[in-house]
TIRO-2110 file (N, C-alpha, C; in Angstrom, 1 decimal):
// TIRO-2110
102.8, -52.9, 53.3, N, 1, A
103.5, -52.0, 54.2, CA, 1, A
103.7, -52.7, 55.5, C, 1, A
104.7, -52.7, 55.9, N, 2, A
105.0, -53.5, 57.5, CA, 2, A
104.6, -52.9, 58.5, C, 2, A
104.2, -53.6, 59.4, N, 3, A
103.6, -53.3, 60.4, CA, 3, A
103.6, -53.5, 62.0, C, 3, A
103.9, -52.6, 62.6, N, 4, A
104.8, -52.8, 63.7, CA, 4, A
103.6, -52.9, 65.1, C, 4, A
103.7, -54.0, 65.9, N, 5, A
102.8, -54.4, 67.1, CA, 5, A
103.9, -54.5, 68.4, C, 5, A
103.4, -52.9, 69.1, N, 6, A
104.2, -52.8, 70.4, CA, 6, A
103.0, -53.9, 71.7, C, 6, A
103.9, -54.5, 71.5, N, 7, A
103.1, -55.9, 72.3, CA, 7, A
102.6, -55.5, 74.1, C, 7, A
103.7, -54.3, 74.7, N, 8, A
103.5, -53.8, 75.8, CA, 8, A
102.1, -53.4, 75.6, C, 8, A
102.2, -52.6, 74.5, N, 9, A
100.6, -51.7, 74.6, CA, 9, A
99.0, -52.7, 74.2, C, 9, A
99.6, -53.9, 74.1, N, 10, A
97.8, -54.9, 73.3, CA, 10, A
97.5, -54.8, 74.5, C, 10, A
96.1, -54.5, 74.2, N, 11, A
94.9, -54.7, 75.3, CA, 11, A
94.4, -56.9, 74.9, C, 11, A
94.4, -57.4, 76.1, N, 12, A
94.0, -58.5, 76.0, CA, 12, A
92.7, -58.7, 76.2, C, 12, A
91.9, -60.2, 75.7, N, 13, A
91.1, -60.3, 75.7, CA, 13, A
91.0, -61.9, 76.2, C, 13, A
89.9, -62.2, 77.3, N, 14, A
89.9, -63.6, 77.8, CA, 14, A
88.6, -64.5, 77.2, C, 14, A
89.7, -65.5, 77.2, N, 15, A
88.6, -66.5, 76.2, CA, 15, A
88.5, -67.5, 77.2, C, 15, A
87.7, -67.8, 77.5, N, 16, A
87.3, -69.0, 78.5, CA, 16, A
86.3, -70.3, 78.3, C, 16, A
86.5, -71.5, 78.5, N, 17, A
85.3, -72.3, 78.3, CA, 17, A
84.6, -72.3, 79.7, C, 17, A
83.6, -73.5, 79.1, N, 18, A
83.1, -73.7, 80.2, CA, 18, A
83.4, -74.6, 81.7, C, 18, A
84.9, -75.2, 81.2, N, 19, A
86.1, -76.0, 81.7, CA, 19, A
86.8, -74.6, 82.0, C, 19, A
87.0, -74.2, 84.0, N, 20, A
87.6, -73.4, 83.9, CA, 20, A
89.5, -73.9, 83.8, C, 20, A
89.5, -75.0, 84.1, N, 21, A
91.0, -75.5, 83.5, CA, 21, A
91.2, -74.8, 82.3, C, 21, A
90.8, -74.8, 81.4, N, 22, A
90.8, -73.6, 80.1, CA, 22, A
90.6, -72.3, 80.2, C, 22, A
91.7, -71.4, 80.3, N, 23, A
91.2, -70.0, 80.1, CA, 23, A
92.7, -69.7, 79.4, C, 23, A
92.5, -68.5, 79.3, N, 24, A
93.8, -67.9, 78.4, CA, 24, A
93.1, -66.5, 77.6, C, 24, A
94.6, -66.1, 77.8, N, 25, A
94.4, -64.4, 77.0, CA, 25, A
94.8, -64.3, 75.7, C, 25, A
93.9, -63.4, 75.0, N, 26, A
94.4, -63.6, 73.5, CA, 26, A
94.6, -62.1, 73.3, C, 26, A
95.5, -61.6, 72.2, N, 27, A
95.2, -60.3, 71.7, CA, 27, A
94.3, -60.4, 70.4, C, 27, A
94.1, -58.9, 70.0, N, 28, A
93.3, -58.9, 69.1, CA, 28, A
94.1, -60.3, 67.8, C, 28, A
93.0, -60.0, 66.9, N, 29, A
93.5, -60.8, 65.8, CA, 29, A
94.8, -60.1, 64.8, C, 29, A
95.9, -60.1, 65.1, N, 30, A
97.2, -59.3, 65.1, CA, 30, A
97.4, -59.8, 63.5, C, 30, A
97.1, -61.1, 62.9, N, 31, A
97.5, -61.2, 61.3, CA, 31, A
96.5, -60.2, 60.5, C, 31, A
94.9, -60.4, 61.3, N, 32, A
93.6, -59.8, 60.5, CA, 32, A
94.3, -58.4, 60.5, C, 32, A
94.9, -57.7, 61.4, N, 33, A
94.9, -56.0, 61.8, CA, 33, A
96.2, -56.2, 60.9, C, 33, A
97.0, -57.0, 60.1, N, 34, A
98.3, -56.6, 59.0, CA, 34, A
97.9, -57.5, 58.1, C, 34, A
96.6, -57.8, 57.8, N, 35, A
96.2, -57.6, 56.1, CA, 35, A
96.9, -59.4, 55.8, C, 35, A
97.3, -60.4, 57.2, N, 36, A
98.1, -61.0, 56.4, CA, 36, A
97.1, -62.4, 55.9, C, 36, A
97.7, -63.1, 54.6, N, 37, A
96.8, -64.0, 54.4, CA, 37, A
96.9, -65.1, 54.7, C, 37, A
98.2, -66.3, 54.0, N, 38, A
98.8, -67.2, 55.0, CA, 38, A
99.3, -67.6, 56.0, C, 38, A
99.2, -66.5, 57.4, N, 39, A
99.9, -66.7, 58.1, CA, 39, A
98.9, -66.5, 59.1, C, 39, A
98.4, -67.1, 60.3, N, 40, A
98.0, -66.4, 61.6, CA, 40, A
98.9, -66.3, 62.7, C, 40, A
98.5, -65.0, 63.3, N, 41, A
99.5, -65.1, 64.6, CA, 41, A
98.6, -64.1, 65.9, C, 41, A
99.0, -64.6, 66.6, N, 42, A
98.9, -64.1, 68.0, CA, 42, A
99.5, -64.0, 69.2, C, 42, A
99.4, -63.3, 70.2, N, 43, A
100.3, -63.0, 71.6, CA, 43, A
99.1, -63.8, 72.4, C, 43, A
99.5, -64.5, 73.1, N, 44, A
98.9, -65.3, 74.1, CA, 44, A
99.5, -65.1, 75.4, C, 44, A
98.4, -65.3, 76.4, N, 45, A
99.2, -65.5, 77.7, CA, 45, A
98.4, -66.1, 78.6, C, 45, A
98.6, -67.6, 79.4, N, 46, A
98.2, -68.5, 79.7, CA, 46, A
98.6, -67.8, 81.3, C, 46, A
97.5, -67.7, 81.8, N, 47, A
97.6, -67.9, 83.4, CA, 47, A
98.3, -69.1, 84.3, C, 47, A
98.5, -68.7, 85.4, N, 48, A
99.0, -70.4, 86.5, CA, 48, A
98.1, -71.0, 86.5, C, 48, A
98.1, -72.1, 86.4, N, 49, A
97.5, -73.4, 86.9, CA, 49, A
96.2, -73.3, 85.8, C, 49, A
96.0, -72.9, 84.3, N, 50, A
95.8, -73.2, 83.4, CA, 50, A
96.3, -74.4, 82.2, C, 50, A
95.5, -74.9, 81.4, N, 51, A
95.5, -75.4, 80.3, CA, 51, A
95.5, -74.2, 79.0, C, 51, A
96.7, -74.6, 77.6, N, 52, A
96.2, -73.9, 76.7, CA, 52, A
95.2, -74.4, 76.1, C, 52, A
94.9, -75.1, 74.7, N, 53, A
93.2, -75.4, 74.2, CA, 53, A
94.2, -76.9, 74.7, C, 53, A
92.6, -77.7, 74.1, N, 54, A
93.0, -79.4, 74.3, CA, 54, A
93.9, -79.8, 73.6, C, 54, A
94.4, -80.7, 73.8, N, 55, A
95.7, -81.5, 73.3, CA, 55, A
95.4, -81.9, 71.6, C, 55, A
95.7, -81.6, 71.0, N, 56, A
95.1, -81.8, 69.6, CA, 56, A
96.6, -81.5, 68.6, C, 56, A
96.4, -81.9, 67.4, N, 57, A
97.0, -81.5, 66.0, CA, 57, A
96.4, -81.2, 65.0, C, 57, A
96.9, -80.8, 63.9, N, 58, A
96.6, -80.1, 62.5, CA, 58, A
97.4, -80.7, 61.6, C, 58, A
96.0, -81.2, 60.9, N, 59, A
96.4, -81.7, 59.6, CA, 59, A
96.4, -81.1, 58.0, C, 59, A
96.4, -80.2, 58.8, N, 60, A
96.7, -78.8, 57.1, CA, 60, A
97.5, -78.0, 57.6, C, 60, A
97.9, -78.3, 58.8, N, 61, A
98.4, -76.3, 59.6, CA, 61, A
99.9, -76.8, 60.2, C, 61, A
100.6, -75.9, 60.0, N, 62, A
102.0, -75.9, 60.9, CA, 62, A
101.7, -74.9, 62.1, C, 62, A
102.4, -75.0, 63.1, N, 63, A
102.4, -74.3, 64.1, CA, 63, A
103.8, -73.5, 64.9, C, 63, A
103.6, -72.9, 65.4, N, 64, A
105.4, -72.1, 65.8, CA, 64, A
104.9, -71.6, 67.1, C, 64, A
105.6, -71.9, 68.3, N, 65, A
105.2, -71.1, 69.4, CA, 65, A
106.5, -70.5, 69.9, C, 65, A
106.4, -69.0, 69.9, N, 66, A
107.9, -68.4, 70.8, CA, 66, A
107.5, -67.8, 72.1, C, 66, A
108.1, -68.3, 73.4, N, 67, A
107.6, -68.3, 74.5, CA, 67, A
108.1, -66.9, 75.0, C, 67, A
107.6, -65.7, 75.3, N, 68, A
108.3, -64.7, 75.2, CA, 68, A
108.7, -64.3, 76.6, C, 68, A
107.6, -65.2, 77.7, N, 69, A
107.9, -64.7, 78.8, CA, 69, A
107.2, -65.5, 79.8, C, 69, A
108.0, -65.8, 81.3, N, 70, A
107.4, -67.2, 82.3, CA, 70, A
107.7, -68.2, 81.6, C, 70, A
107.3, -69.5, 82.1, N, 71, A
107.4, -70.8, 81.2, CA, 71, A
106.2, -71.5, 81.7, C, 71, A
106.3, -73.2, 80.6, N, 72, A
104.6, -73.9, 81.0, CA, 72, A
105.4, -74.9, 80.6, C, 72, A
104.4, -76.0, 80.9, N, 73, A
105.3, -77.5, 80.6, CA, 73, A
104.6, -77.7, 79.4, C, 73, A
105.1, -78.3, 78.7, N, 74, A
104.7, -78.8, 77.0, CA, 74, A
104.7, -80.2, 76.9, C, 74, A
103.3, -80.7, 76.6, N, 75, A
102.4, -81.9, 76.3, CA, 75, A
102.7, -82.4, 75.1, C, 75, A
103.4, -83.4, 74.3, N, 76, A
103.9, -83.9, 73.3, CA, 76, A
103.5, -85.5, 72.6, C, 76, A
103.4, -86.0, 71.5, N, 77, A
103.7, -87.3, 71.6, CA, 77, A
104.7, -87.7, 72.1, C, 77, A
105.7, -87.5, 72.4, N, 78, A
107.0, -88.0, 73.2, CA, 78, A
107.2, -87.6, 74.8, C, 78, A
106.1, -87.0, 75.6, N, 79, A
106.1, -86.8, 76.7, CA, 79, A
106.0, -85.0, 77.1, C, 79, A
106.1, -85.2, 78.5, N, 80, A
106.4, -83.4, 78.9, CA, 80, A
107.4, -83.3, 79.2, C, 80, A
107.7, -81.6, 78.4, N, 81, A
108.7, -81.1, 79.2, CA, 81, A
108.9, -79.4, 78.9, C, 81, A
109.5, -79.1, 80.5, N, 82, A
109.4, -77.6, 80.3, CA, 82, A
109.5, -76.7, 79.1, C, 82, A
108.7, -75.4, 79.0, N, 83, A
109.6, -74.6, 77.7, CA, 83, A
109.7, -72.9, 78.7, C, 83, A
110.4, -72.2, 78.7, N, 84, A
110.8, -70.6, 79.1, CA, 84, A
110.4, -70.1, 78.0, C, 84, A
110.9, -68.9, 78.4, N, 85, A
111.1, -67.4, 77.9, CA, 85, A
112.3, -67.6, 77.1, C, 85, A
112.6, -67.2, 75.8, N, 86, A
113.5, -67.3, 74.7, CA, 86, A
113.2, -68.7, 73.9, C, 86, A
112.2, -69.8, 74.3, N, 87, A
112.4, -71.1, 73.6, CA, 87, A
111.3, -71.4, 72.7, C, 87, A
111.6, -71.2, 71.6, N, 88, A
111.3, -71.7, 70.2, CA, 88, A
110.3, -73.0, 69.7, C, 88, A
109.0, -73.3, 69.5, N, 89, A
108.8, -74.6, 69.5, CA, 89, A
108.3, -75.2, 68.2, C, 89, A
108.6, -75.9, 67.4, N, 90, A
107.5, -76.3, 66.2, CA, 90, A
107.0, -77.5, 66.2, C, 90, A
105.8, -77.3, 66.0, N, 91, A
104.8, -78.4, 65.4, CA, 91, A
104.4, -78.7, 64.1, C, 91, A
104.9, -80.1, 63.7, N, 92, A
104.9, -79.8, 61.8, CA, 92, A
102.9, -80.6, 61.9, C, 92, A
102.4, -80.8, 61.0, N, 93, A
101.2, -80.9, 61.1, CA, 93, A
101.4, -82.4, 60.9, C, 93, A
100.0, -83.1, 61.6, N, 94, A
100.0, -84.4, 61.5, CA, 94, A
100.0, -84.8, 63.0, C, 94, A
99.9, -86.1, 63.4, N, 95, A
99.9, -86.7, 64.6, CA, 95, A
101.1, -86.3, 65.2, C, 95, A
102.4, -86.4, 65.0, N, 96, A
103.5, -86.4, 65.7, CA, 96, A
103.3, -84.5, 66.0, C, 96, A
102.9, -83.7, 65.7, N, 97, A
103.1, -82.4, 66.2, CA, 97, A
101.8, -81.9, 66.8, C, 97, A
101.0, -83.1, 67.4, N, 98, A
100.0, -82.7, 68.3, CA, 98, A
100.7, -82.1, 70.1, C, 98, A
99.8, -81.2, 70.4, N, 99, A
100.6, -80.3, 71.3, CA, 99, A
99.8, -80.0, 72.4, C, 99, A
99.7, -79.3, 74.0, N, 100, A
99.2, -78.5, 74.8, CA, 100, A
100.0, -78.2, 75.4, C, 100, A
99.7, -76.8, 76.1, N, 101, A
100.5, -76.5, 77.4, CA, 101, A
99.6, -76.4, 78.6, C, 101, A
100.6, -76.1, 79.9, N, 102, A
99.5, -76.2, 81.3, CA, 102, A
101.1, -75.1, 81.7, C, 102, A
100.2, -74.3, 82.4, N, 103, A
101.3, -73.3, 83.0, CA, 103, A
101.6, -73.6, 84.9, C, 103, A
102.6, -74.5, 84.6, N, 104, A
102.6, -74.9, 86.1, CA, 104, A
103.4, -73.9, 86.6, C, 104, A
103.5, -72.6, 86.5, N, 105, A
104.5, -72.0, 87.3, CA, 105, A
103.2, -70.7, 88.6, C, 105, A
104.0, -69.6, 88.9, N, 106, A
103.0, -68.7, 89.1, CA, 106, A
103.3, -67.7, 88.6, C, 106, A
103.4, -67.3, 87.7, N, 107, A
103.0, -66.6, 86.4, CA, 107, A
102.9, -66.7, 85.5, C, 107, A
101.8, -65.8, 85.0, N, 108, A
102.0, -65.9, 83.5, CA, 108, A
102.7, -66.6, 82.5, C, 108, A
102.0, -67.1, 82.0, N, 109, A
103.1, -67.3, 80.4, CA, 109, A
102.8, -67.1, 79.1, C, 109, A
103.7, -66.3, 79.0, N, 110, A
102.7, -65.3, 77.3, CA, 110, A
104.0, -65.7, 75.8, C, 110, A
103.1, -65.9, 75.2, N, 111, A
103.8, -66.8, 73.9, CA, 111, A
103.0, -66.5, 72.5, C, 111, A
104.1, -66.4, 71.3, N, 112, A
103.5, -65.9, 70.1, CA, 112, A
103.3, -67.3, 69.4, C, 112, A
102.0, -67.1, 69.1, N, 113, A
101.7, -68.1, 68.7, CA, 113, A
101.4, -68.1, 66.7, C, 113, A
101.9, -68.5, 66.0, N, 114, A
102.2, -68.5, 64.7, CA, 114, A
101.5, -69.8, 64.1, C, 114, A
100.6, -69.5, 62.9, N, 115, A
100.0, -70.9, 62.4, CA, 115, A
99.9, -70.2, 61.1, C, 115, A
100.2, -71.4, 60.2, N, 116, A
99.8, -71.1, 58.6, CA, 116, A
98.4, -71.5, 58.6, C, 116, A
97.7, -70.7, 57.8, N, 117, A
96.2, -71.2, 57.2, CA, 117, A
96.2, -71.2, 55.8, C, 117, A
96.4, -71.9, 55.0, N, 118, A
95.9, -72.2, 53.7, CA, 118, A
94.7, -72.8, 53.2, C, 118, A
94.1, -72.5, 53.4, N, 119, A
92.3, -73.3, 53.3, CA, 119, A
91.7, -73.7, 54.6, C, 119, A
91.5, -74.7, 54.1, N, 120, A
91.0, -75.5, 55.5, CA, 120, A
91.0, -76.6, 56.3, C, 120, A
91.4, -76.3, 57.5, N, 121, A
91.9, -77.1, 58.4, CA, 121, A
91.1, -78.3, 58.6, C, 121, A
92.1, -79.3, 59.5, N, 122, A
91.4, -80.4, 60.6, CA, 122, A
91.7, -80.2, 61.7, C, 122, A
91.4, -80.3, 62.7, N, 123, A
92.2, -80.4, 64.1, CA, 123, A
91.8, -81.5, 64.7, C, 123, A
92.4, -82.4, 65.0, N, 124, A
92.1, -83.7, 66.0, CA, 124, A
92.6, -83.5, 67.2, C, 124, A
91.5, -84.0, 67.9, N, 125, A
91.9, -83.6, 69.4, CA, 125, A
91.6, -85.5, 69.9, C, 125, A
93.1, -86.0, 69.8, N, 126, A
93.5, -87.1, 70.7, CA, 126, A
92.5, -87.8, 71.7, C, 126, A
92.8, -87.4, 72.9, N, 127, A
92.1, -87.4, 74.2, CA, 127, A
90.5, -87.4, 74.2, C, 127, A
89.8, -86.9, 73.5, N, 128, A
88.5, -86.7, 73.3, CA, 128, A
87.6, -87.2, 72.4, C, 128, A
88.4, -87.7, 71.1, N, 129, A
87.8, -88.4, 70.3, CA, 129, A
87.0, -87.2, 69.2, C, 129, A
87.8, -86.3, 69.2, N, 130, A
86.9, -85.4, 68.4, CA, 130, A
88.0, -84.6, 67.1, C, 130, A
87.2, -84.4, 66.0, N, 131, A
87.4, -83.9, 64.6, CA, 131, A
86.9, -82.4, 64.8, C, 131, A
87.4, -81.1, 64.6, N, 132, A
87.3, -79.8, 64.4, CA, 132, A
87.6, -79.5, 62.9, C, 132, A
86.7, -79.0, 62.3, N, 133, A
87.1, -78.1, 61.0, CA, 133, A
86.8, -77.1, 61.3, C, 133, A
88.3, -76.2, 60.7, N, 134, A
88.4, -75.0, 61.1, CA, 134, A
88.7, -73.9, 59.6, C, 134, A
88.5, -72.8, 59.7, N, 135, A
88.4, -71.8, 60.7, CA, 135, A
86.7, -72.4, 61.3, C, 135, A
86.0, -72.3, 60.5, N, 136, A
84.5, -72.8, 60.6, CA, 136, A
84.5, -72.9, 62.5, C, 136, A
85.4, -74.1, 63.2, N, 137, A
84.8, -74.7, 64.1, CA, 137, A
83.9, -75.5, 64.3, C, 137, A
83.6, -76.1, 63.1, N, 138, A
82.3, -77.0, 63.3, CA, 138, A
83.3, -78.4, 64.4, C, 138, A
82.9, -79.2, 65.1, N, 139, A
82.9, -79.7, 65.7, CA, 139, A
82.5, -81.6, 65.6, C, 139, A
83.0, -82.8, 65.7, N, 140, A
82.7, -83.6, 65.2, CA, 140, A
83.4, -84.6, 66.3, C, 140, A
82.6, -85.8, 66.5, N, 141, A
83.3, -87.1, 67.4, CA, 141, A
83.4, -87.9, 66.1, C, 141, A
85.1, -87.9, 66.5, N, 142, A
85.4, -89.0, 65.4, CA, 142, A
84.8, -90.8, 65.2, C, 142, A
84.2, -91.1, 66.6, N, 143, A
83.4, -92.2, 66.4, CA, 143, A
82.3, -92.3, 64.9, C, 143, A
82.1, -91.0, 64.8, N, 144, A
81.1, -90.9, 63.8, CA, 144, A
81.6, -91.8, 62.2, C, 144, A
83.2, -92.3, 61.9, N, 145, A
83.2, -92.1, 60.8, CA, 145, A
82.9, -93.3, 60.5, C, 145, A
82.8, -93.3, 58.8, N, 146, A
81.9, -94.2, 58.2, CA, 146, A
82.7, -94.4, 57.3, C, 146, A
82.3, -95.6, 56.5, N, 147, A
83.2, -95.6, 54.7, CA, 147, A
82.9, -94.8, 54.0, C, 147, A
83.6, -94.3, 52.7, N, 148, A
83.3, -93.8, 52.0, CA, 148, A
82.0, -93.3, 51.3, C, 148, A
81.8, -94.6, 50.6, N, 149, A
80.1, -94.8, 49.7, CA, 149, A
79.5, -95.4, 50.6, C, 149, A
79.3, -95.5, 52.2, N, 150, A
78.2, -95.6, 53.2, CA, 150, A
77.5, -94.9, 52.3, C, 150, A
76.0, -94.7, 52.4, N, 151, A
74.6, -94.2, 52.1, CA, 151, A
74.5, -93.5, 51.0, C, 151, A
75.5, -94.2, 50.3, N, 152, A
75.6, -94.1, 48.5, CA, 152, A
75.0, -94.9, 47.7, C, 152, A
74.5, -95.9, 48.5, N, 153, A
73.6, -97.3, 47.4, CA, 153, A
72.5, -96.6, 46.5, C, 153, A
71.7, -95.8, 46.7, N, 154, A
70.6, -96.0, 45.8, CA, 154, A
70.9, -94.3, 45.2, C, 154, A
72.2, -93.8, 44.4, N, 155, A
72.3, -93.1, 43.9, CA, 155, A
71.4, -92.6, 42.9, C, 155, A
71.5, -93.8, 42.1, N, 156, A
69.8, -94.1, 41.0, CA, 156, A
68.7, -93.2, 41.3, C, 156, A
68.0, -93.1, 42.7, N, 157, A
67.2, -93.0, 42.7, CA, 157, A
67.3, -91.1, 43.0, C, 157, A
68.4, -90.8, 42.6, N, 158, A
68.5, -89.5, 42.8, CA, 158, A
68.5, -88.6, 41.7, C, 158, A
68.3, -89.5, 40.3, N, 159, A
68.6, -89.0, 39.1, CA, 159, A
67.3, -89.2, 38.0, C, 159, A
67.1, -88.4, 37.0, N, 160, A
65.9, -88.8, 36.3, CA, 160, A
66.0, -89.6, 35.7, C, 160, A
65.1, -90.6, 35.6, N, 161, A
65.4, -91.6, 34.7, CA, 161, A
65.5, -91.8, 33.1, C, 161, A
65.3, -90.7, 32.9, N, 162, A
65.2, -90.5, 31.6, CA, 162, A
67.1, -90.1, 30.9, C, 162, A
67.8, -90.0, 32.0, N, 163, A
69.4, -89.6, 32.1, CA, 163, A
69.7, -91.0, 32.3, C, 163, A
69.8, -91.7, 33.1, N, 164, A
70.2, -92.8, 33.1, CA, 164, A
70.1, -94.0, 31.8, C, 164, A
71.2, -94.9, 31.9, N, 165, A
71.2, -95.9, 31.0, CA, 165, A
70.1, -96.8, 31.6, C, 165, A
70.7, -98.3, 31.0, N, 166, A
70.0, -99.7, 31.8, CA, 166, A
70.5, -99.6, 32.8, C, 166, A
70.0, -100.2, 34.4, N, 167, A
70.8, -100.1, 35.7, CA, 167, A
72.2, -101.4, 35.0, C, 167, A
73.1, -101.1, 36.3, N, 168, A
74.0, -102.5, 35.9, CA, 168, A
73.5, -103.8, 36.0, C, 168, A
74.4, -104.7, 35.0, N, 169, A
73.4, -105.9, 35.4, CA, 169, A
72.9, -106.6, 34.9, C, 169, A
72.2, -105.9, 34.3, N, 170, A
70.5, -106.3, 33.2, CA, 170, A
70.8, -106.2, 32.2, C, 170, A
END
């Protein structure tokens, strides 16, 4: 059944870190309240002299921002530059559609923000050196990674030996 969101009437809610350069308003969870499954969306609205989240991309997820009202400058691999009210933006997933905004104006700037979820995500956040899986949010510095079969040598010893053949070799 379609579902209609008079966006005048959402009560917002502020999400903040502990970086107040980070803040921003979010509406409720607008896909969870229309049953939807591949799709997330939300009404956002970024204060002046805010940051949206960190500069980051998605490597499972597409993204779509429509700027509905005010404008913020947009953070790109290819540089900044303004976006308004009426301007359309996509991020296809992967490094080149990594994104932020900073709302340099003084006001508001409130934007629908659109993302596919099909399973589960990565988010890399550039600047920081960090790995996000999401929805989860677990959290990760990509310094951490390792090879493959790192601390895979003594698999052997994880099995009964009575299942196992001769080791290789012998």
């Amino acid at each position: 059944m379609p579902m209609v969101f008079h966006t005048r009437e959402l009560k917002f809610e502020t999400k903040k870190s502990h970086l107040p350069e980070f803040a921003w308003q979010t509406s409720p969870r607008l896909a969870k309240l229309a049953g939807a499954g591949q799709l997330d969306f939300d009404i956002r609205s970024l204060d002046p002299d805010r940051f949206s989240f960190p500069y980051h991309f998605h490597r499972a997820a597409e993204e779509l921002f429509l700027i509905l009202s005010g404008e913020a400058t947009l953070r790109t691999p290819e540089g900044f530059q303004k976006v308004a009210g009426g301007d359309l933006v996509f991020f296809e997933q992967g490094d080149t559609g990594a994104h932020q905004l900073y709302n340099h104006s003084d006001v508001p700037c409130v934007y629908l923000d659109i993302r596919t979820t099909v399973g589960i995500d990565v988010c890399e956040y550039p600047d920081s050196g960090k790995l996000a899986i999401l929805p989860m949010l677990e959290v990760f510095e990509s310094s951490s990674r390792v090879r493959y079969f790192q601390g895979e040598e003594k698999v052997k010893e994880k099995w009964p030996g009575e299942i196992l053949r001769k080791p290789l070799g012998k």
